[in-house]
C-alpha positions as CSV (number, residue, x, y, z in Angstrom):
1,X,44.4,72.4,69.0
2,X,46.0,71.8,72.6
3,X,49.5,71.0,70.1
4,X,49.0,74.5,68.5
5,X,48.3,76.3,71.5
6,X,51.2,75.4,73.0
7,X,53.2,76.2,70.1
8,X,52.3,79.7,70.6
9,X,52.8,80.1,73.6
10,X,56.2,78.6,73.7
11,X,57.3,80.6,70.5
12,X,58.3,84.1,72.3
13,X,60.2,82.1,74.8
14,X,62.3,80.0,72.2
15,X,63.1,83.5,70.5
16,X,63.9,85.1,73.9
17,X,66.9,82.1,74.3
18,X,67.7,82.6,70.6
19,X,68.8,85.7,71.6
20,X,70.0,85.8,74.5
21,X,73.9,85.2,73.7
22,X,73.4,88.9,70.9
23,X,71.4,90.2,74.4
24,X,74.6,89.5,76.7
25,X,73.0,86.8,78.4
26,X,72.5,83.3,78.2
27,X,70.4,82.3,81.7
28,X,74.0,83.3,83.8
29,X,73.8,86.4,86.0
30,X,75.3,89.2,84.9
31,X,78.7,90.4,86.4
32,X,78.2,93.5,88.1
33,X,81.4,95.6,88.3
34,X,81.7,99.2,90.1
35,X,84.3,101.4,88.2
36,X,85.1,104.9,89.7
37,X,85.5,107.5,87.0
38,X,86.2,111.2,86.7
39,X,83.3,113.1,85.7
40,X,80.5,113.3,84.3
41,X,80.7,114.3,81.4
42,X,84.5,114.9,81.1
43,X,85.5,113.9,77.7
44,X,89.0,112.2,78.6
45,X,86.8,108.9,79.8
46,X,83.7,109.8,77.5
47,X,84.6,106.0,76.6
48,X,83.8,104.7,79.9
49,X,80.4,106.9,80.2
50,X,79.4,105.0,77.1
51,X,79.8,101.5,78.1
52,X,76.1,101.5,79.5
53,X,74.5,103.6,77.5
54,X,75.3,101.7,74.3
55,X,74.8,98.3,76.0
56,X,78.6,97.5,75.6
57,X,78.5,96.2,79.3
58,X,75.4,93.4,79.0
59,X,77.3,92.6,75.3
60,X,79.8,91.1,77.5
61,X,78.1,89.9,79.9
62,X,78.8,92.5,82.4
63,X,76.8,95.5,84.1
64,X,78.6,97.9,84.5
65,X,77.8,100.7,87.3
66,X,80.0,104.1,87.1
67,X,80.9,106.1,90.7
68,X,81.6,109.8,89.6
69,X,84.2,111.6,91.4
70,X,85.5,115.1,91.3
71,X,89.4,114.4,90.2
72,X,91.6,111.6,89.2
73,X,92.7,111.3,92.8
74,X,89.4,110.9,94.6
75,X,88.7,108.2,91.4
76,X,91.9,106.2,92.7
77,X,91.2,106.4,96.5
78,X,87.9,104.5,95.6
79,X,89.5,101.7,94.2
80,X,92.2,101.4,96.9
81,X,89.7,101.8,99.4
82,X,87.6,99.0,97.6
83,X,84.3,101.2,96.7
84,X,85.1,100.1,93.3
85,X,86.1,97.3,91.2
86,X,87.8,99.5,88.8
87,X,89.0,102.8,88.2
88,X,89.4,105.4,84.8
89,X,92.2,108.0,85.8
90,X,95.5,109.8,84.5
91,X,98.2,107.0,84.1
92,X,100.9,109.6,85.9
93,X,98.6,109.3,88.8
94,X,99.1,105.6,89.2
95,X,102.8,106.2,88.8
96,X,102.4,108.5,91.8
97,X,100.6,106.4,94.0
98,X,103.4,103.6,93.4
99,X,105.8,106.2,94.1
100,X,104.1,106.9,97.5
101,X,103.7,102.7,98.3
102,X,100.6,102.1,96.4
103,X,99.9,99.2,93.8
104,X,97.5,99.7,91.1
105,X,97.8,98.3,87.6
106,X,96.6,99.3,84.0
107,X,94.6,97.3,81.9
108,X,93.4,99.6,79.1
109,X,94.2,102.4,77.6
110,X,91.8,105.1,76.7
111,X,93.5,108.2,75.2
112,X,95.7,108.8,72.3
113,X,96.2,112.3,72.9
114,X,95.7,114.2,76.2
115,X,93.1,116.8,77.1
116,X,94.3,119.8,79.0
117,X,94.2,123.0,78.8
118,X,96.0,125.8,80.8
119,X,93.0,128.6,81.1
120,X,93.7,132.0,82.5
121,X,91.4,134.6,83.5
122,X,90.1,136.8,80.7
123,X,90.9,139.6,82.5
124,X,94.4,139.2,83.5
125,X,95.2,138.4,79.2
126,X,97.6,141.4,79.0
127,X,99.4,140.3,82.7
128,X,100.0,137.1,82.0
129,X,101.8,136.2,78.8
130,X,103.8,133.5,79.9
131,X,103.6,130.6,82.3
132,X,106.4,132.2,84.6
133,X,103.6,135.0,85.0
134,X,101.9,132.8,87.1
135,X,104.5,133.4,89.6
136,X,102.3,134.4,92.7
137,X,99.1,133.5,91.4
138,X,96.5,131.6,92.2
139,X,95.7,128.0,89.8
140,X,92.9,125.6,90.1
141,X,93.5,121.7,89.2
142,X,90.4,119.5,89.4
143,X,92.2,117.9,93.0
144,X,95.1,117.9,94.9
145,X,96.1,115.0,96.4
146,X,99.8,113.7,98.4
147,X,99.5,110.2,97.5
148,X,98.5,110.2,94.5
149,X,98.9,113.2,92.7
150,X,96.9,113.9,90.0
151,X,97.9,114.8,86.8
152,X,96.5,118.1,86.5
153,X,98.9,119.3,89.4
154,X,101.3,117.4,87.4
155,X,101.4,118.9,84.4
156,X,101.3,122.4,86.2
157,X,104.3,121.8,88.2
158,X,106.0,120.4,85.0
159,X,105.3,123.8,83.0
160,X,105.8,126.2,86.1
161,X,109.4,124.3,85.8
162,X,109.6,124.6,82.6
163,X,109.4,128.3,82.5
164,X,111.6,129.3,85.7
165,X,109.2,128.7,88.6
166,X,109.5,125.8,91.6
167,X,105.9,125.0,92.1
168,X,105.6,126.2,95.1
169,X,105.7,129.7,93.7
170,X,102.6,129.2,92.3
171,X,99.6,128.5,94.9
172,X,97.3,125.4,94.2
173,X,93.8,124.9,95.3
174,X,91.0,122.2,94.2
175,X,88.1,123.6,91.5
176,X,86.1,119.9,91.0
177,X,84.6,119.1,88.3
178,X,81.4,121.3,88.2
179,X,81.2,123.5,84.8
180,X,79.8,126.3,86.6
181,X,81.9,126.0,89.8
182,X,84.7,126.9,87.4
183,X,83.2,129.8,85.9
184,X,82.7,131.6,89.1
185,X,85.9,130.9,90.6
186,X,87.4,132.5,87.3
187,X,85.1,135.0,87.1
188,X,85.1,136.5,90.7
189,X,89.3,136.1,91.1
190,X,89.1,133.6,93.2
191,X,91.5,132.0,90.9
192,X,93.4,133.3,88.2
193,X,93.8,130.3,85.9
194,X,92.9,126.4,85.7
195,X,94.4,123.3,84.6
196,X,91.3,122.0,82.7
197,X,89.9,118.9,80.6
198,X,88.1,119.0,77.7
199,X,85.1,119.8,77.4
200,X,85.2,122.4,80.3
201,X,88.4,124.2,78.7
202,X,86.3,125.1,75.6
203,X,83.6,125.9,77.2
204,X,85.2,128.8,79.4
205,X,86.6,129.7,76.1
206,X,83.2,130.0,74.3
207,X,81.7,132.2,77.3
208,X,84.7,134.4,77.6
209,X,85.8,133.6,81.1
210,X,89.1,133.0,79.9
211,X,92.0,132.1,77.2
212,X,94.6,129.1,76.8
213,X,98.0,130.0,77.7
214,X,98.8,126.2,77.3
215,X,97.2,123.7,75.0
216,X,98.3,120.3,76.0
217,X,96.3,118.7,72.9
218,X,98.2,121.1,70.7
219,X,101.2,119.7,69.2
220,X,102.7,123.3,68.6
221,X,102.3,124.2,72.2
222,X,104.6,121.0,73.2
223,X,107.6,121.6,72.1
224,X,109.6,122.0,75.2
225,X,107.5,119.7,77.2
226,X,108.7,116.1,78.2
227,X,106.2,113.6,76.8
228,X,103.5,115.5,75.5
229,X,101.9,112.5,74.4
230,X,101.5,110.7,77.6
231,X,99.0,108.2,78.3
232,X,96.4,110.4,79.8
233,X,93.4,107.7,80.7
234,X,93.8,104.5,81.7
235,X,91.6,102.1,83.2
236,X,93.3,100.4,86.1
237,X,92.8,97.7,89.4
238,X,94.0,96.5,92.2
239,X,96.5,93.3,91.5
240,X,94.0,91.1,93.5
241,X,91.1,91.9,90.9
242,X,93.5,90.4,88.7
243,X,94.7,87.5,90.6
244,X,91.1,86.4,92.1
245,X,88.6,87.3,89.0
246,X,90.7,88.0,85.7
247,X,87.6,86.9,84.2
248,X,85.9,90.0,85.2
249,X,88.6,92.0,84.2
250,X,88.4,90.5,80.5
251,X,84.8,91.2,80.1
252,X,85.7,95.1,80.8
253,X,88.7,95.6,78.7
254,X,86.3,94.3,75.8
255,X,83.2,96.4,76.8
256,X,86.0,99.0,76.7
257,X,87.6,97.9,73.6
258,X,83.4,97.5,71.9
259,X,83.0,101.4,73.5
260,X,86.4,102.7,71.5
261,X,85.3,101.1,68.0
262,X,82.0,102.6,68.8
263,X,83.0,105.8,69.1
264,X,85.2,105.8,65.9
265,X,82.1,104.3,63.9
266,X,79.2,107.3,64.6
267,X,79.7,110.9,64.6
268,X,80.1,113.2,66.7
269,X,76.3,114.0,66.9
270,X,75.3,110.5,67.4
271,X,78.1,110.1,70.1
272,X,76.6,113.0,71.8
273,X,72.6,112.3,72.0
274,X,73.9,108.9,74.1
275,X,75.4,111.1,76.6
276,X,72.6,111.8,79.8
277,X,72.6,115.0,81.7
278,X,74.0,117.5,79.2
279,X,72.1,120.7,78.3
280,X,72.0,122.1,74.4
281,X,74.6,124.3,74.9
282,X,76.7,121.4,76.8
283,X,76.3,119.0,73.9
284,X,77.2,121.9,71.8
285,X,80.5,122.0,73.3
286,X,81.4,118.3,73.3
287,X,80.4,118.4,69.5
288,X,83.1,121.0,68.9
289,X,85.8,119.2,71.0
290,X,85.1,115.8,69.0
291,X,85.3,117.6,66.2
292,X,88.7,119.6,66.9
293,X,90.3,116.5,68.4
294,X,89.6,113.8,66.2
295,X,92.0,111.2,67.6
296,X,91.4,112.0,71.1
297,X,90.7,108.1,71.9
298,X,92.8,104.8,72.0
299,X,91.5,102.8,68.4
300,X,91.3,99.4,70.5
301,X,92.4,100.2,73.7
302,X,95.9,98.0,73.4
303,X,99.0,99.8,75.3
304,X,101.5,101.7,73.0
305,X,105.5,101.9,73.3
306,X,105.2,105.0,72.2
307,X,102.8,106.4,74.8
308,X,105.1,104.2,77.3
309,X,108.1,105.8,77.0
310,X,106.6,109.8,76.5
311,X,104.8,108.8,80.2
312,X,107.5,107.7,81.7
313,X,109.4,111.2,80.5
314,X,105.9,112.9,81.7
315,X,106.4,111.5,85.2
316,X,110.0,112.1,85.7
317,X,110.3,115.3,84.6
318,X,108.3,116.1,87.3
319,X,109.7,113.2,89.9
320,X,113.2,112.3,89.5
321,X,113.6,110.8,92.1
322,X,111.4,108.2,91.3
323,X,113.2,107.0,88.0
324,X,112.7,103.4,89.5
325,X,108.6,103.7,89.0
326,X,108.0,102.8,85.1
327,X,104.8,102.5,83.2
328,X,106.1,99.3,81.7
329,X,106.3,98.2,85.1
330,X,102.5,99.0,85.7
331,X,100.7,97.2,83.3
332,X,99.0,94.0,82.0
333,X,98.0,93.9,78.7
334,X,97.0,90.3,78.4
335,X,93.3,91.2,77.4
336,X,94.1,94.6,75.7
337,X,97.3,94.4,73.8
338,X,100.8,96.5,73.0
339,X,101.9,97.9,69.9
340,X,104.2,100.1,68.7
């Protein structure tokens, strides 16, 4: 009887180890790793906002905790300043930092196409026809930032160029990320157009606040516009991470890798109902941009020549006089992979 009842009592335990190595755990504390992302909710590193909520962190071993930030700039500062392990931002805004003395280096991609969208004010639709009508005007981008600049204000300096303009003819000024914020701003002429990700683009779209006069996602928008199919988000660290705990940096790229093959295996609907914090209407929008973009995300996160050499044209168009500053350059893809 004393046998038996120790049976029992030892039975949950025993099934508790058996699964421990399908829990993420096997008796070792978990890694905790910081990563400092843009957001929420902004769909360019919806893949990184889905590492803990679909347990693609303790799978590996890993917890992973996420810092939102307002802009690809303030996401980078926290790495360098070491608030983070990690950081999800706009390759072009590492190439800027190394431009400007900094050293940070990519270990994932997570785009296959990028996200933004030029919006203009709804009211200004029959003034402004062309980008060289922004001549004057004011244009939000999520940041602005000297030392790393992001590549919102990027890719507006690249199409004021394109169209005529220096980019100082155009006056620049920080939204953030806040879906409302932007509304307002547009809506009050405080601004009279944004650089904006997906799924805030849309979303002025829907509630008539504004209309695209640039669709960087659309390939018939591109076709005067030097590598249009730039690497927008990366995940990146600093080259000590590497050096001192490549370990931890393995673990990520495969919770990252686990969150990618996630996202191509459930729908759009499923992908949404893991994502905290949105309203109906929110999750109504992310739907639609999952929906219109299908190949928004990197398959399995591995580095692409293709995507190398359109970000290196991305980045000089707007910098050439940092030619010397290549993505190749910038990279480790050890744990993630390149292919053609």
């Amino acid at each position: 009887m004393i046998v038996f009842n120790v049976m029992r009592l030892l039975t949950p335990l025993l099934s508790l180890l058996l699964l421990a190595p399908a829990l993420g755990w096997a008796g070792d504390p978990l890694f905790k790793i910081v990563i400092s992302v843009v957001g929420p909710h902004n769909l360019s590193f919806l893949p990184i906002d889905l590492i803990p909520a679909i347990g693609a962190d303790r799978d590996e071993g890993i917890e992973v905790q996420l810092r939102h930030v307002e802009g690809g700039g303030l996401a980078i500062k926290e790495l360098v300043s070491r608030n983070s392990d990690f950081t999800a931002a706009g390759f072009p805004a590492l190439m800027s930092l190394k431009a400007n003395g900094g050293d940070l280096v990519g270990v994932a991609a997570l785009s296959d196409a990028p996200q933004f969208a030029l919006v203009v004010r709804k009211s200004l639709e029959h003034e402004i026809t062309r980008i060289a009508d922004l001549k004057g005007r004011i244009v939000g981008v999520h940041t602005s930032a000297v030392n790393a600049k992001t590549m919102s204000q990027q890719l507006l300096e690249m199409l004021l160029k394109a169209d005529g303009l220096q980019p100082r003819e155009a006056r620049v000024i920080s939204t953030g990320q806040d879906w409302t914020r932007r509304a307002i701003l547009l809506d009050s002429g405080q601004v009279d157009a944004i650089v904006s990700e997906e799924p805030f683009a849309t979303w002025l779209l829907q509630q008539e606040k504004g209309f695209f006069l640039h669709n960087l996602a659309d390939p018939d928008n591109n076709r005067d516009i030097a590598g249009s199919r730039v690497l927008h988000a990366t995940v990146a660290t600093r080259p000590d991470v590497i050096a001192n705990e490549p370990e931890k940096v393995r673990r990520l790229v495969n919770a990252v890798r686990r969150s990618l093959r996630w996202i191509v295996e459930h729908t759009p609907e499923e992908v949404v109902e893991q994502l905290a914090g949105l309203s109906e209407e929110e999750k109504g929008v992310v739907r639609v941009c999952l929906r219109k973009y299908p190949r928004l995300f990197s398959r399995d996160g591995a580095f692409s020549n293709l995507q190398i050499a359109e970000t290196n044209q991305f980045f000089h168009a707007g910098a050439p006089e940092a030619t010397a500053v290549r993505m190749e350059h910038l990279i480790n893809d050890q744990w993630a992979g390149r292919k053609e």
